[in-house]
Steps between C-alpha positions, in 0.01 A plus 500: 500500500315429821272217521250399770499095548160341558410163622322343234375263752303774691160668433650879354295779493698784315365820478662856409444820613610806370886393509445219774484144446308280745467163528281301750590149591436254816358861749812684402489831223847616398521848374777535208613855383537630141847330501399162647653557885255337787410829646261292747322181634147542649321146681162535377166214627269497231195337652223587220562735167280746449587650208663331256864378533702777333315803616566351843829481469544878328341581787735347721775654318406830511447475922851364507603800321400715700609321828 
């Protein structure tokens, strides 16, 4: 079984996707596929949310999945 280790020390945003998992911590969103491999790391500046927290961050997901 494939796991994905978190720092319980850190602020983690975890959001899914269709059959992504993302997870925003310290500027940096990891994209996990459906199997739990790193498929990418995007270095994201978050200055003021606009929207709330988790549909800014499906949003972000879904432009790194296009990318």
């Amino acid at each position: 079984m494939t796991t994905i280790d978190l720092n319980v020390d850190k602020n983690n945003q975890i959001v899914c996707y269709n059959k992504y998992i993302g997870i925003l911590n310290e500027k940096n969103l990891k994209l996990y596929n459906s199997v739990g491999e790193n498929i990418t790391d995007i270095s994201v500046d978050i200055n003021t949310a606009i929207f709330s927290s988790n549909i800014y961050i499906k949003a972000l997901l879904g432009a790194a999945l296009v990318q």
